[in-house]
C-alpha positions as CSV (number, residue, x, y, z in Angstrom):
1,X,58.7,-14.7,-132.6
2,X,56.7,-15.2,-129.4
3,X,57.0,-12.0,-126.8
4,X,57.8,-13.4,-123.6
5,X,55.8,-11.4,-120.3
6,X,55.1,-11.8,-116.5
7,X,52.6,-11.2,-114.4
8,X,52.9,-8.3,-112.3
9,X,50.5,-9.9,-109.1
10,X,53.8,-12.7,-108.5
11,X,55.7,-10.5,-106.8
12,X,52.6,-8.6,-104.3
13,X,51.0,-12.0,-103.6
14,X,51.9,-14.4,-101.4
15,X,55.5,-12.9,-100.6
16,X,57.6,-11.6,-97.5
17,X,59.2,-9.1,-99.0
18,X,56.7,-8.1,-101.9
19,X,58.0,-5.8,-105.3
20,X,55.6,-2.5,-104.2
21,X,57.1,-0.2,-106.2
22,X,56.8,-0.7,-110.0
23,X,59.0,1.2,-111.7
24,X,61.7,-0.6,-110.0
25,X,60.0,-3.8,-111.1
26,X,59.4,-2.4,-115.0
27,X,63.1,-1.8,-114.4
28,X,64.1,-5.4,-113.5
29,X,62.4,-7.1,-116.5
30,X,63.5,-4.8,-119.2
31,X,67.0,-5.7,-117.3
32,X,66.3,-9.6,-117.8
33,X,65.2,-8.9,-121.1
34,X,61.4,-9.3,-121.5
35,X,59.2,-7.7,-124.1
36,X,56.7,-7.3,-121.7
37,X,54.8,-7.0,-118.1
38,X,51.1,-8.4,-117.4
39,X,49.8,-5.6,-115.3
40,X,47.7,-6.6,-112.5
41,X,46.1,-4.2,-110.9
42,X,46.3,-4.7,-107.3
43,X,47.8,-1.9,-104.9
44,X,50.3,-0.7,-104.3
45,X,50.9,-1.5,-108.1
46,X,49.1,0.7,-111.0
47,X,45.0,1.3,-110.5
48,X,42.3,2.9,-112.1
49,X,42.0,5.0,-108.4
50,X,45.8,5.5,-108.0
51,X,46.1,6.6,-111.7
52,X,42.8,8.1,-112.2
53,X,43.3,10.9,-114.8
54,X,44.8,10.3,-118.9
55,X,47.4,12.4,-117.9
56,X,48.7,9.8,-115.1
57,X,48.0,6.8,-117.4
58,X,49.8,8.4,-120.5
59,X,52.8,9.0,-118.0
60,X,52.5,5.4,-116.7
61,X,52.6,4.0,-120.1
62,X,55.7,6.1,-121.2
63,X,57.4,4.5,-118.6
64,X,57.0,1.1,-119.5
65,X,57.4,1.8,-123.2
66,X,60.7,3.7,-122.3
67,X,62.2,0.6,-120.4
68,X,61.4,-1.4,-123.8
69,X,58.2,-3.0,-122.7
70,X,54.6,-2.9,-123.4
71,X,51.9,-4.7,-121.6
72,X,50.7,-7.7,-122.6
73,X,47.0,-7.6,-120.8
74,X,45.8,-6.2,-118.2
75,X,44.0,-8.2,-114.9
76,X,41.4,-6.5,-112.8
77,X,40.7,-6.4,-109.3
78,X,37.3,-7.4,-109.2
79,X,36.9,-10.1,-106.6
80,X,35.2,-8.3,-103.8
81,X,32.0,-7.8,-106.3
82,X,29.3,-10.4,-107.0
83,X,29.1,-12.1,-110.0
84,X,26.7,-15.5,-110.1
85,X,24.8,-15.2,-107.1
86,X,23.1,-12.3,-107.9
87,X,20.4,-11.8,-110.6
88,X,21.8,-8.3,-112.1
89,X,25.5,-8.2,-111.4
90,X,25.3,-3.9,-111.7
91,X,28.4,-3.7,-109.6
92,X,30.7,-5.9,-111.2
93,X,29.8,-4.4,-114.5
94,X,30.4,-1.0,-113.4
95,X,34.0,-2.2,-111.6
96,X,34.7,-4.0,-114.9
97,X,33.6,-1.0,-117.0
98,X,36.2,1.3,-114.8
99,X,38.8,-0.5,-115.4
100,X,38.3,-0.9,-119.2
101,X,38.5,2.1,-119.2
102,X,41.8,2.2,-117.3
103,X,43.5,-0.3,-119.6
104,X,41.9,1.8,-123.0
105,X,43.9,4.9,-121.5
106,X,47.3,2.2,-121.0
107,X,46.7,1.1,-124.8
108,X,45.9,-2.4,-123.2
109,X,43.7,-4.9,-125.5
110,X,43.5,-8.0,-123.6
111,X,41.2,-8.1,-119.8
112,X,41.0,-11.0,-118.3
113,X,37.9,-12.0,-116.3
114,X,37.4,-14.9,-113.9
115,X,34.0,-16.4,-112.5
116,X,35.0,-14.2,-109.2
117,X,33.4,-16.2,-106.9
118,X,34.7,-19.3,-105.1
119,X,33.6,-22.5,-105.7
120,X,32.8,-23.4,-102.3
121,X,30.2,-20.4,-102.5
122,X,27.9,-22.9,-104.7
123,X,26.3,-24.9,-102.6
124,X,26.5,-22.9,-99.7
125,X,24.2,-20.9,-102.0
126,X,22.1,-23.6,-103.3
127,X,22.6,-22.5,-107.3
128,X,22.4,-24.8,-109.9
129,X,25.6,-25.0,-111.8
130,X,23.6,-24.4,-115.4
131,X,22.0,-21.1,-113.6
132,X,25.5,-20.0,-112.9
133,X,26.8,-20.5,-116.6
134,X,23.4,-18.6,-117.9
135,X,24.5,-15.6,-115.5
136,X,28.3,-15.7,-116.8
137,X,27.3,-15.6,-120.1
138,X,24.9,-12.9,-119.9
139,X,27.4,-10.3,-117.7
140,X,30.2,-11.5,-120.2
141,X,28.2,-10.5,-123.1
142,X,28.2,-7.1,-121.8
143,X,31.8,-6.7,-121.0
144,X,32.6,-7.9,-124.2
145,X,30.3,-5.3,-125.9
146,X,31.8,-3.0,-123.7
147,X,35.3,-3.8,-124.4
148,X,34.7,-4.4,-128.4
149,X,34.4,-0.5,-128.4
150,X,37.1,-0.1,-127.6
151,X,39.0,-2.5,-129.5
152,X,40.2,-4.6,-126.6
153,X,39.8,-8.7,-126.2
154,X,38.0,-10.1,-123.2
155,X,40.1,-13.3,-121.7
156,X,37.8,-15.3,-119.4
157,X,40.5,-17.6,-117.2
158,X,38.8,-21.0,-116.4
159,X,40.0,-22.0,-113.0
160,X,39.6,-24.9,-110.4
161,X,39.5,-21.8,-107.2
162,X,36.1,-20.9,-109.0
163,X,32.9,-22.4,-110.8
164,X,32.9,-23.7,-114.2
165,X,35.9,-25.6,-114.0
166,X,34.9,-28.6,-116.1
167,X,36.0,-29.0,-119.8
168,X,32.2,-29.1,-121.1
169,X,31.5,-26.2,-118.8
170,X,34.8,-24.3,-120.1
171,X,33.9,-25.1,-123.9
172,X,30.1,-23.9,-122.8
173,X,30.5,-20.8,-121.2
174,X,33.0,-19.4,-124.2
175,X,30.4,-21.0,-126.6
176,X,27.8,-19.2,-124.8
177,X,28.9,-15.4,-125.0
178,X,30.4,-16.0,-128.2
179,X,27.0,-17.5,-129.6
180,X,25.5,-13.9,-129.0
181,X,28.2,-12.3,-131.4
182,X,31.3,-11.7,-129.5
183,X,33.7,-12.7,-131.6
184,X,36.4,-10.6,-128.9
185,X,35.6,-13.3,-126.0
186,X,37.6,-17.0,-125.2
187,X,39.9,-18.3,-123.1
188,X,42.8,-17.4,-121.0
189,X,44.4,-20.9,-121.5
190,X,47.0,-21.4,-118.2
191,X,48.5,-23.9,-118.8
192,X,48.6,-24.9,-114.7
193,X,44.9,-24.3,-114.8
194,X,44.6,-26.1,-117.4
195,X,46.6,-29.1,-115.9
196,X,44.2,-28.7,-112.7
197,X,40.5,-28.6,-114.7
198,X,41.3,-31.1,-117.1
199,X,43.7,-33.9,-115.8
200,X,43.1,-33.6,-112.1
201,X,39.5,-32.7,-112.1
202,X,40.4,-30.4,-108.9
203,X,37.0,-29.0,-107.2
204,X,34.9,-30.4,-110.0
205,X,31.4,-30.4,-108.3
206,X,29.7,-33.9,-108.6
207,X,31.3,-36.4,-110.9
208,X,35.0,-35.5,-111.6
209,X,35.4,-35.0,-115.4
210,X,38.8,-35.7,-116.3
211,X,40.2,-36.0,-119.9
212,X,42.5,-38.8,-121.4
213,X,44.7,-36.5,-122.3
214,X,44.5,-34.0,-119.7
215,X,45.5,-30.2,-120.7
216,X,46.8,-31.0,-124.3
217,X,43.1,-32.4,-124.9
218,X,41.2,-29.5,-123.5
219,X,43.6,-27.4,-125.6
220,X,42.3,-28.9,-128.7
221,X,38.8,-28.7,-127.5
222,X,39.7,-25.1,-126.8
223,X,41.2,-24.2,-130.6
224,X,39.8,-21.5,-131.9
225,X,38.7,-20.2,-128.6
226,X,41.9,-18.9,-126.8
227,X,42.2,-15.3,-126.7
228,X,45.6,-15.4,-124.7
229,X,48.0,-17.6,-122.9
230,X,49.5,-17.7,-119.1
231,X,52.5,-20.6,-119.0
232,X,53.6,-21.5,-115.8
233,X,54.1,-25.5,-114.5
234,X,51.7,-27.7,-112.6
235,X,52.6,-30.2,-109.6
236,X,48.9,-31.4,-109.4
237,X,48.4,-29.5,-106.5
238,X,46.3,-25.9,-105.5
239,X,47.7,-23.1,-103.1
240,X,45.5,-20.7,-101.7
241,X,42.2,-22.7,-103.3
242,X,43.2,-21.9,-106.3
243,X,46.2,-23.7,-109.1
244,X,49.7,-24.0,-107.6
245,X,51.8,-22.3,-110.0
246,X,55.1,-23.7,-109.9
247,X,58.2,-22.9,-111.8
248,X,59.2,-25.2,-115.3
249,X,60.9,-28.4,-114.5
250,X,59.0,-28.1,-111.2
251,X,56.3,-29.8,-112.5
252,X,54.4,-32.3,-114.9
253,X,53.8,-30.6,-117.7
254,X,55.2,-31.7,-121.3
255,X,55.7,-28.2,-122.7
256,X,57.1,-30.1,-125.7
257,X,53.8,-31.2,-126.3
258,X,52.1,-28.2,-125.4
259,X,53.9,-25.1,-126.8
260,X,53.3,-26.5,-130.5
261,X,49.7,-27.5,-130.2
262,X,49.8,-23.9,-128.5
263,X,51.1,-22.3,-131.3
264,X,49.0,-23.9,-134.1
265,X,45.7,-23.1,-131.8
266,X,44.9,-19.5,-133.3
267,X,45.7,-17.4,-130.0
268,X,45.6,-13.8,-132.4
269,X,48.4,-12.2,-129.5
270,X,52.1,-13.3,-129.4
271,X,52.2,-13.0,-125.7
272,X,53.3,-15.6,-123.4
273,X,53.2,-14.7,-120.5
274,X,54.6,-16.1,-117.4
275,X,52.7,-16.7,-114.4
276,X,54.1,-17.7,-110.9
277,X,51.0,-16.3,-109.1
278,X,51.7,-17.0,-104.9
279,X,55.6,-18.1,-105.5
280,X,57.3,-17.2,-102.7
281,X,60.2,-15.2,-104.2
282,X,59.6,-15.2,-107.9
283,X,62.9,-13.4,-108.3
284,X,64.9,-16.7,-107.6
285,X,63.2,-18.8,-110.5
286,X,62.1,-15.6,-113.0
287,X,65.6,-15.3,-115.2
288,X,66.0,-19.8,-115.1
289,X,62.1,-19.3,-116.4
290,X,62.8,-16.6,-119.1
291,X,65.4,-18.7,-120.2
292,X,63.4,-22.2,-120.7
293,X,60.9,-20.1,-122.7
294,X,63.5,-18.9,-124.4
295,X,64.7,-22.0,-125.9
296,X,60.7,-23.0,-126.8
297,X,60.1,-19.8,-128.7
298,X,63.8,-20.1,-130.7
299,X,63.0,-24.1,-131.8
300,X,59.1,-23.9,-132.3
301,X,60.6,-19.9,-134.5
């Protein structure tokens, strides 16, 4: 049976009266019945600063596993460091290395990446987008050496707010660091990102490449490659540069279609985890979106 997860960063971003205290929100889900919280690690929530000793983390992680929960994967804050437009990204590798570290201490074995920089950075910086995918590959071989000593997965999430957004560059980049012997790197397949890179072409520099069957098509270009999964519905549309995120039965998606290709696609977690990133007010739509997840993971069971 799938274990069913949210992303902590849907109730900071993008809301009036954000969730700042997590216990309270630990509290909630195990309430609602999850197995599970994504931990982002954004403050006021969790950080490698605001829990900086083993002592603090092995408290932290008592009090998730005492509300019934574990965490699913861990996402870093690690957008104000330069990835692709610099040569040697040392800082980024250092910020990344900390907060391995961090989620080794929580027990955590999934870290998800991005490409950290926007998309409208590229031409403003005049890189070519092959020179960007070389750089990717070469920093994500190193946090995935990095994290295969400790036993954790690295999750790169593809995404139209950033570069790399095209299925050939998608299948690339993965095909890249794994090529070098990383067998602990792949996807993050979102399912809304998914929707956006693949059937919308959104922020595809140059020629949009758009697939005839949109997200169920890069999925199967993708099998074999996905290290973990993010579910959340698509309207076509992006919020804050990046994928709109909408509640199921909000959007387009055919999660009929999708869950069992999904399923049969060799993801080696059973996390799904829901993400609602810049909802305003996740907790009016989180139960109704538990519960349609609910019904997938008891037909496809």
């Amino acid at each position: 049976m799938k274990k069913l997860s949210i992303g902590s960063w849907a109730f900071l971003f993008n809301q009036e009266q954000p969730t700042n205290d997590f216990h309270a929100l630990v509290h909630k889900l195990q309430h609602l019945g999850f197995q599970g919280i994504e931990l982002g690690g954004f403050a006021p929530h969790p950080t490698p600063e605001s829990h900086d000793t083993k002592e603090k983390r092995q408290k932290l992680r008592k009090m998730v596993v005492d509300h019934r929960l574990d965490f699913s994967g861990y996402a870093p804050d690690l957008w104000s460091h330069k990835l692709w437009s610099v040569e040697t990204p040392s800082d980024y590798l250092a910020a990344f290395e900390k907060n391995l570290i961090f989620a080794a201490d929580l027990s955590i074995k999934a870290i998800r990446v991005d490409a950290v920089e926007p998309i409208s950075q590229v031409q403003k910086a005049g890189i070519d987008p092959k020179l960007i995918l070389d750089r990717c590959a070469a920093a994500f071989d190193r946090c995935a050496n990095l994290a295969a000593n400790h036993g954790i997965n690295v999750c790169w999430e593809f995404d139209p707010g950033f570069p790399l957004n095209k299925p050939s560059e998608i299948v690339g980049l993965i095909d890249a660091v794994r090529s070098r012997g990383n067998a602990n790197f792949g996807a993050l397949f979102d399912t809304c990102d998914a929707h956006l890179c693949a059937s919308v072409g959104a922020n595809h520099l140059g020629e949009k490449e758009i697939l005839p069957g949109g997200a169920a098509d890069l999925l199967r270009m993708l099998k074999d490659k996905i290290m973990h999964v993010h579910l959340g519905d698509s309207d076509g549309t992006l919020r804050c540069d990046t994928s709109a995120h909408v509640p199921f039965g909000k959007g387009v998606l055919n999660f009929d279609q999708l869950i069992p290709e999904l399923v049969a696609s060799g993801v080696p977690d059973d996390w799904w985890t829901i993400d609602l990133c810049f909802w305003p007010d996740p907790w009016s739509v989180v139960a109704d979106c538990k519960r349609f997840l609910d019904k997938l993971r008891h037909k496809i069971a």
